[in-house]
VEXKE-420393 format. One record per residue (C-alpha): x, y, z; residue in three letters. Coordinates in steps of 0.1 Angstrom, whole numbers, padded with zeros to 4 digits. Layout:
% residues N
<r x="X" y="Y" z="Z" residuo="ALA"/>
...
END
This chain:
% residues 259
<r x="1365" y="2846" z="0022" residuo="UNK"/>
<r x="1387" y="2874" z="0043" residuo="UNK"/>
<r x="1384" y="2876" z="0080" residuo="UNK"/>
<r x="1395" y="2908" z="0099" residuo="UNK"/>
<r x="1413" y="2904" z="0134" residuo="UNK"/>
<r x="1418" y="2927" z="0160" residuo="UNK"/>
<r x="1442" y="2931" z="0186" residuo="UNK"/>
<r x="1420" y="2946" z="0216" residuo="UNK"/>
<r x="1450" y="2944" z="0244" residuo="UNK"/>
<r x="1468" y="2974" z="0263" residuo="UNK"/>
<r x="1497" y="2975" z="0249" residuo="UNK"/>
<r x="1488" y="2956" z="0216" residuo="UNK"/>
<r x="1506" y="2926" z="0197" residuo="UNK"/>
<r x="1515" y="2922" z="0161" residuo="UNK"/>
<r x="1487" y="2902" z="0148" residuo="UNK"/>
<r x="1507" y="2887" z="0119" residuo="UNK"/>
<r x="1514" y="2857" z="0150" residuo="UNK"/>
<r x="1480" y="2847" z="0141" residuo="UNK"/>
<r x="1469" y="2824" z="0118" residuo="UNK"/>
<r x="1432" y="2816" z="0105" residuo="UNK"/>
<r x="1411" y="2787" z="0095" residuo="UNK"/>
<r x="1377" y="2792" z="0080" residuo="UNK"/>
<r x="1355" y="2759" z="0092" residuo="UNK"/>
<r x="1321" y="2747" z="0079" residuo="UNK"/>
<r x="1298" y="2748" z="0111" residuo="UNK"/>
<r x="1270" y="2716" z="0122" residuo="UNK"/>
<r x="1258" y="2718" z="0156" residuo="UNK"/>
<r x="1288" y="2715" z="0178" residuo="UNK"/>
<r x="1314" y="2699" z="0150" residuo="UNK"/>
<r x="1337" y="2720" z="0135" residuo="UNK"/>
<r x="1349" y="2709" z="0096" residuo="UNK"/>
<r x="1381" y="2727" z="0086" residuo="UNK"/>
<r x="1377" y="2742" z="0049" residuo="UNK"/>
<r x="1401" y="2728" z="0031" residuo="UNK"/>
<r x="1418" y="2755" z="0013" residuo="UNK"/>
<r x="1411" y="2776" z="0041" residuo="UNK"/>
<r x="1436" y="2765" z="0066" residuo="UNK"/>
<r x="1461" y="2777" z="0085" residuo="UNK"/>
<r x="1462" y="2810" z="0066" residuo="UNK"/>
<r x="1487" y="2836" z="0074" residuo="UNK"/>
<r x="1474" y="2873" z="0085" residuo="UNK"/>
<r x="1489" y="2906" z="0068" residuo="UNK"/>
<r x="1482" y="2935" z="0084" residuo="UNK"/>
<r x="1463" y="2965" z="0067" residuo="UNK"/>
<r x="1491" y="2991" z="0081" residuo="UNK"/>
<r x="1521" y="2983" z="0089" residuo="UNK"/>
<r x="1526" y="3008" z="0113" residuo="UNK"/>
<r x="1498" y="2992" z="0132" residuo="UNK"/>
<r x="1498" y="2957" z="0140" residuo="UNK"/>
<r x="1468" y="2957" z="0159" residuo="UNK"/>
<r x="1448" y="2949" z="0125" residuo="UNK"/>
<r x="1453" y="2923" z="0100" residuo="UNK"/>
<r x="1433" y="2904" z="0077" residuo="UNK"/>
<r x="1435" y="2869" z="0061" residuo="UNK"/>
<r x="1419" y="2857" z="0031" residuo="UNK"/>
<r x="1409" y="2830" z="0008" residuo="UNK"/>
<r x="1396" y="2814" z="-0023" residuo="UNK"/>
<r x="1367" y="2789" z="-0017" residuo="UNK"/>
<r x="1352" y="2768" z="-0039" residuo="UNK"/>
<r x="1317" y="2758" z="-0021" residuo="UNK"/>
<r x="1294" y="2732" z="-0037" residuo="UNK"/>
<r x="1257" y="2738" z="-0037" residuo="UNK"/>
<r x="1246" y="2709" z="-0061" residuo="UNK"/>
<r x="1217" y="2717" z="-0080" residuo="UNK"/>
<r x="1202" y="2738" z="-0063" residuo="UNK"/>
<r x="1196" y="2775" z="-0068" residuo="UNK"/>
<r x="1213" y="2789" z="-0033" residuo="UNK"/>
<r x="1223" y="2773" z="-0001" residuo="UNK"/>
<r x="1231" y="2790" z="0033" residuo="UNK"/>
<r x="1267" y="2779" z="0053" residuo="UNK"/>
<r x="1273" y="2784" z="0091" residuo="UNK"/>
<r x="1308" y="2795" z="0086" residuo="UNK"/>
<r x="1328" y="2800" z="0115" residuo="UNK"/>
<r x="1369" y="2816" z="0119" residuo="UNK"/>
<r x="1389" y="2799" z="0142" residuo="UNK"/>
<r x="1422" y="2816" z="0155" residuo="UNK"/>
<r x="1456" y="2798" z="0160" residuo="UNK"/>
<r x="1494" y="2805" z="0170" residuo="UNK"/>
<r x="1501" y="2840" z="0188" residuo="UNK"/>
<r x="1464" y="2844" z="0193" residuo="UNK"/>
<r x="1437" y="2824" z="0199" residuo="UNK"/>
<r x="1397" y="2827" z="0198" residuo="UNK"/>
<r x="1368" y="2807" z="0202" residuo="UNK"/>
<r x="1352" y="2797" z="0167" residuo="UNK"/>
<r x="1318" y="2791" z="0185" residuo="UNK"/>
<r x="1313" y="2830" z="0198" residuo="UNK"/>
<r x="1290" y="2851" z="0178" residuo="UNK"/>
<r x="1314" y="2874" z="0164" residuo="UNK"/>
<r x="1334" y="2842" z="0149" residuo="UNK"/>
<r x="1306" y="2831" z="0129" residuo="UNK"/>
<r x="1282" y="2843" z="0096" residuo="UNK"/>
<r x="1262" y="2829" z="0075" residuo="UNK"/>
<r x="1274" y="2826" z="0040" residuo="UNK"/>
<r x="1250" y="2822" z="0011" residuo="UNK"/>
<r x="1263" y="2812" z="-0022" residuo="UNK"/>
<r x="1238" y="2814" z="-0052" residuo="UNK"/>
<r x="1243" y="2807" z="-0090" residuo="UNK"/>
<r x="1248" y="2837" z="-0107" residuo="UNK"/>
<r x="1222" y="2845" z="-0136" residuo="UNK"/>
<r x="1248" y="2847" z="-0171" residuo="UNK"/>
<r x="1252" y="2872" z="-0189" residuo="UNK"/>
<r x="1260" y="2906" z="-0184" residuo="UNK"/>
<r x="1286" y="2934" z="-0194" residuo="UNK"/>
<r x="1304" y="2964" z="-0168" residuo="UNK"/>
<r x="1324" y="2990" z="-0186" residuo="UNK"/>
<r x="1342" y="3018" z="-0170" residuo="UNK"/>
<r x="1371" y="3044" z="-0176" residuo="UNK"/>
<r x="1383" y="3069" z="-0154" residuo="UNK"/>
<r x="1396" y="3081" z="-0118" residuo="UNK"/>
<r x="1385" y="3080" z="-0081" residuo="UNK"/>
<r x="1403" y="3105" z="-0057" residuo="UNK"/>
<r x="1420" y="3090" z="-0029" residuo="UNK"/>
<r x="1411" y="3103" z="0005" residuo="UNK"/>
<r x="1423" y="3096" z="0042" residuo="UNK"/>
<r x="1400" y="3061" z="0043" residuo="UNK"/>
<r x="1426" y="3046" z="0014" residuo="UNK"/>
<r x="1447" y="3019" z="0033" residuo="UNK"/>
<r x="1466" y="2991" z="0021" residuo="UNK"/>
<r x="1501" y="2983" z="0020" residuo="UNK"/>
<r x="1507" y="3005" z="-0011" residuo="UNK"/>
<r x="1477" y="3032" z="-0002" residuo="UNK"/>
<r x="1468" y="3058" z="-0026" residuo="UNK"/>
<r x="1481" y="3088" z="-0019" residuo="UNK"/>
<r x="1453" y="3113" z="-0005" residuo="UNK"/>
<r x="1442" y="3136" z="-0032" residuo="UNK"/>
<r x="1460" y="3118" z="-0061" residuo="UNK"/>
<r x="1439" y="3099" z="-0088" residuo="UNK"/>
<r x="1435" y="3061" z="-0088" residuo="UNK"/>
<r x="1429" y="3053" z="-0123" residuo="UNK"/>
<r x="1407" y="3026" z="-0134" residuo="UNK"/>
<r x="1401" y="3007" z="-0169" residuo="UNK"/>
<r x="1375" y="2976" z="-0172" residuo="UNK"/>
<r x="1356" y="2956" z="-0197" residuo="UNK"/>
<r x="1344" y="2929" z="-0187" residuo="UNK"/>
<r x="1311" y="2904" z="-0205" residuo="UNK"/>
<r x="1297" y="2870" z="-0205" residuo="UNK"/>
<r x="1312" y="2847" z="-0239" residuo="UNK"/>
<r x="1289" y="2839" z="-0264" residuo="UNK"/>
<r x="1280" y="2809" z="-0246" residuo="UNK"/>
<r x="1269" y="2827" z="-0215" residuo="UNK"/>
<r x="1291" y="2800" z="-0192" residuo="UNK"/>
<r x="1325" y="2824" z="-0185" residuo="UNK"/>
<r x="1328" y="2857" z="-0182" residuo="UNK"/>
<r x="1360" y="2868" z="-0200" residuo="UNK"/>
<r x="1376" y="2907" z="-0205" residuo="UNK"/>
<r x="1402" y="2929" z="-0186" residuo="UNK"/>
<r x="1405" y="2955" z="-0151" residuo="UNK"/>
<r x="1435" y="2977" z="-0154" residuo="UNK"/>
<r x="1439" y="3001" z="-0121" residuo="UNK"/>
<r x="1472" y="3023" z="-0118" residuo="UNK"/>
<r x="1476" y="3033" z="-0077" residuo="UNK"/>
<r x="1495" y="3064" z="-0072" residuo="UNK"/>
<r x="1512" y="3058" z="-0036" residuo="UNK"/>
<r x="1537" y="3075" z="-0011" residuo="UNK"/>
<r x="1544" y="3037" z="0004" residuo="UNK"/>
<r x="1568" y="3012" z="-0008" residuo="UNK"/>
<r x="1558" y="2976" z="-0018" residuo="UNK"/>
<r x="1569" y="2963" z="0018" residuo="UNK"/>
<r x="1541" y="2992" z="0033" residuo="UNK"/>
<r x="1568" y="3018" z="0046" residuo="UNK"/>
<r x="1562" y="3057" z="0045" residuo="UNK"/>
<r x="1585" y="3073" z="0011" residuo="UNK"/>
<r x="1590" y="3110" z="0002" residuo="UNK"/>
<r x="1590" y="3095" z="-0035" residuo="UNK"/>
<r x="1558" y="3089" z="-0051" residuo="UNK"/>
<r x="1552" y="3056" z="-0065" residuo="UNK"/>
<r x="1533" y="3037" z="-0093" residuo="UNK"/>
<r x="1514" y="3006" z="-0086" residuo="UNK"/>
<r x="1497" y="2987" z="-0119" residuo="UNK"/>
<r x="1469" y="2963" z="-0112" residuo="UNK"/>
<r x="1459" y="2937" z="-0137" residuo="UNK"/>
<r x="1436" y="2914" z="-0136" residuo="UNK"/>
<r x="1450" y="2875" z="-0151" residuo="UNK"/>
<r x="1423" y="2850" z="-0140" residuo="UNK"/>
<r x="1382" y="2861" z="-0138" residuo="UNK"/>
<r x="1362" y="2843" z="-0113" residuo="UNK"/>
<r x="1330" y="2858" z="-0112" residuo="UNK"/>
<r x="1312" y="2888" z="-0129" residuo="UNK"/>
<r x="1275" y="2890" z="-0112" residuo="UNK"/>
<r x="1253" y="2914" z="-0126" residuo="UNK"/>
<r x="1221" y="2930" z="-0112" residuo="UNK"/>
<r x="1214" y="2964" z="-0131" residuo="UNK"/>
<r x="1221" y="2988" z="-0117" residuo="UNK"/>
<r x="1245" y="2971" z="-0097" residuo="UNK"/>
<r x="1276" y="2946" z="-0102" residuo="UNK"/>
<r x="1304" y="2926" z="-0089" residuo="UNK"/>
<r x="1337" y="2911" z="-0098" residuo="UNK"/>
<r x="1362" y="2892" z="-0091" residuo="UNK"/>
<r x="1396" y="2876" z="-0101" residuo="UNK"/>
<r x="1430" y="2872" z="-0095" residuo="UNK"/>
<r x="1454" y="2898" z="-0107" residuo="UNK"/>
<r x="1493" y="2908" z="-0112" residuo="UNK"/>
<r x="1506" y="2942" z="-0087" residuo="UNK"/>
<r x="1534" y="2954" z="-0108" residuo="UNK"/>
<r x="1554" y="2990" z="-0100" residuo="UNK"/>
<r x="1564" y="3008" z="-0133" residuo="UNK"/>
<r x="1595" y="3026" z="-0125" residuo="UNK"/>
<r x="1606" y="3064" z="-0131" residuo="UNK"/>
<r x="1628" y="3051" z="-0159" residuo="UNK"/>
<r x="1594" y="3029" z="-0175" residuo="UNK"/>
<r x="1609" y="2998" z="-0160" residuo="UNK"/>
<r x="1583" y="2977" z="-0145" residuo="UNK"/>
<r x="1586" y="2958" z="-0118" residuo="UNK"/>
<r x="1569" y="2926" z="-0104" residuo="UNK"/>
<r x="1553" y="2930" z="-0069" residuo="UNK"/>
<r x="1534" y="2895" z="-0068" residuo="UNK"/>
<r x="1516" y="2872" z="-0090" residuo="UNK"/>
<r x="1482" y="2856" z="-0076" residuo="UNK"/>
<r x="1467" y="2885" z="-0057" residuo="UNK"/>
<r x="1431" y="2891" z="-0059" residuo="UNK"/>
<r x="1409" y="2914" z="-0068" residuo="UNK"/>
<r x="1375" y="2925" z="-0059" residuo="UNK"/>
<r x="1356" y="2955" z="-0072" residuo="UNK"/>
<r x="1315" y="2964" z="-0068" residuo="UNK"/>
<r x="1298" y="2995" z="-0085" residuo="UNK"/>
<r x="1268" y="3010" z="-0096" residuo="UNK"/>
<r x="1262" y="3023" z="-0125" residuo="UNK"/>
<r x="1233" y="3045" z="-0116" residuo="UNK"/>
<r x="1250" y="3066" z="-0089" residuo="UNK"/>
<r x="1283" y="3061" z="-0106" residuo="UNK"/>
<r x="1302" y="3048" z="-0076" residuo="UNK"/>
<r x="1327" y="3020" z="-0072" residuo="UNK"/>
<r x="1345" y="3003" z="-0045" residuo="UNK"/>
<r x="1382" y="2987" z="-0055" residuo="UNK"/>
<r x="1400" y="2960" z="-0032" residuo="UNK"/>
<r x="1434" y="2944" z="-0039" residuo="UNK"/>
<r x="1437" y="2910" z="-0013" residuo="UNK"/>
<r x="1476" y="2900" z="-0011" residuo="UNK"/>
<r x="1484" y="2862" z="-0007" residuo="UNK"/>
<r x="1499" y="2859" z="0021" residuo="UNK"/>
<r x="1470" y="2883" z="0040" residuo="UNK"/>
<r x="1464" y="2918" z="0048" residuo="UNK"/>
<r x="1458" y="2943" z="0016" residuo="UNK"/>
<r x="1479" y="2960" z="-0012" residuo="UNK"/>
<r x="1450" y="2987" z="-0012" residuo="UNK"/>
<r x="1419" y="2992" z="-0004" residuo="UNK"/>
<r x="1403" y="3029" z="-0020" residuo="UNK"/>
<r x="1378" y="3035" z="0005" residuo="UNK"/>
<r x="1388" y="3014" z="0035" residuo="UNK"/>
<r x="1361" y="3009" z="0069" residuo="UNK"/>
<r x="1377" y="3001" z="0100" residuo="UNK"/>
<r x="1347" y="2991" z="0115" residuo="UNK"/>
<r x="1330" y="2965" z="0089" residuo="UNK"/>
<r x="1363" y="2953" z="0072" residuo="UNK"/>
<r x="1351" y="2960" z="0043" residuo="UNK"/>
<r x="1360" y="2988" z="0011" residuo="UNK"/>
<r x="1327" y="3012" z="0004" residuo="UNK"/>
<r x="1314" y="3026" z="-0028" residuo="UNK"/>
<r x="1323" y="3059" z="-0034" residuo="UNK"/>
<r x="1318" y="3083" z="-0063" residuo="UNK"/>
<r x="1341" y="3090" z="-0090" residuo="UNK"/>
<r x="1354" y="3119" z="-0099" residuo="UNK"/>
<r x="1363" y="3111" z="-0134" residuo="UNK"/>
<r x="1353" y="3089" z="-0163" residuo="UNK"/>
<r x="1316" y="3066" z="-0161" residuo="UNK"/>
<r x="1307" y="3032" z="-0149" residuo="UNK"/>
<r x="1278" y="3013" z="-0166" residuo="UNK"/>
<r x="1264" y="2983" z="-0158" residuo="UNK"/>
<r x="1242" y="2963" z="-0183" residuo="UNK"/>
END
């Protein structure tokens, strides 16, 4: 789960005052998600501090049935404050079981332009590599394979403006889900942001991020998100402002097939 907050005021605040807790919703009572609370917000610039986002892993238990619907609402605590119960605090969550089996492949690049953000953004025009292979076991229970993504960025790991350019390595360590409905896909999992160094040195950024990718394999068009732990993102390749949310876009190199 990853809620967006926004600092409306004239002048503005530093968001990163805030923290978030993501509560289950029934009529008028409010049930805190457990590993949802309290949650620190990073901001998606950091020249701006108008915008932040916090996020979490969330284990929700639908039994035996197929899908099930949550009245989730985002409640806002410390510098800021909100209430959980107004429309734009709430959404609906649906959780279904994913049908096993499936396979996404992909090699190649997608050209960063001006709507890359994150702390370590890709640098506009410069190639964000990408490498996945990722299917179901034999079994069908656990989807097992590798993501490999190297960022190409202007911004140091702490989000400040360089005149060196940088190299970012994304790996993937733990899969959570692979969900496949041909032509389209999604995947997630937490991963390892590493910089490799102009002398080949690499570097550990942090352990425990995650990521989330979509694609379609038809129109050959992916969408790459990198959450850090302690909120707002490492990168985002084509960020909207508006939704919170990274878009598809095409690639410019390599293929993506889903199957």
């Amino acid at each position: 789960m990853t809620a967006m907050i926004k600092d409306t005021n004239v002048p503005g605040g530093d968001v990163r005052a805030a923290n978030v807790t993501f509560y289950f919703v029934n009529g008028t009572t409010l049930t805190p998600i457990g590993s949802a609370k309290n949650l620190p917000v990073g901001l998606v610039d950091v020249t701006n501090g108008s915008v932040g986002t916090a996020s979490a892993i969330v284990q929700l238990n639908i039994g035996s049935a197929n899908a099930q619907s949550f009245q989730i609402a985002v409640g806002i605590t410390g510098g800021y404050t909100n209430n959980p119960f107004d429309a734009l605090s709430e959404n609906v969550v649906t959780v279904a079981k994913p049908i096993p089996g499936g396979f996404i492949v992909g090699g190649g690049e997608l050209v960063n332009t001006a709507a890359t953000t994150g702390l370590i953004k890709g640098a506009v025009g410069q190639p964000t590599d990408f490498s996945f292979n990722v299917q179901y076991n034999k079994s069908q229970t656990n989807p097992q394979g590798k993501a490999f993504f190297t960022i190409r960025s202007y911004y140091k790991s702490n989000g400040t403006l360089d005149s060196s350019l940088h190299t970012y390595i994304v790996s993937t360590s733990a899969i959570a889900l692979l969900a496949v409905t041909v032509p389209t896909a999604s995947f997630s999992s937490k991963a390892n942001v590493d910089e490799l160094l102009s002398n080949g040195t690499v570097v550990s950024v942090e352990g425990g991020a995650t990521l989330l990718m979509s694609m379609n394999g038809v129109t050959n068009t992916l969408a790459i998100t990198v959450q850090r732990k302690a909120g707002g993102l490492w990168y985002s390749s084509n960020f909207n402002s508006a939704t919170g949310k990274t878009v598809e876009q095409a690639i410019s190199a390599g293929d993506v097939s889903v199957n």
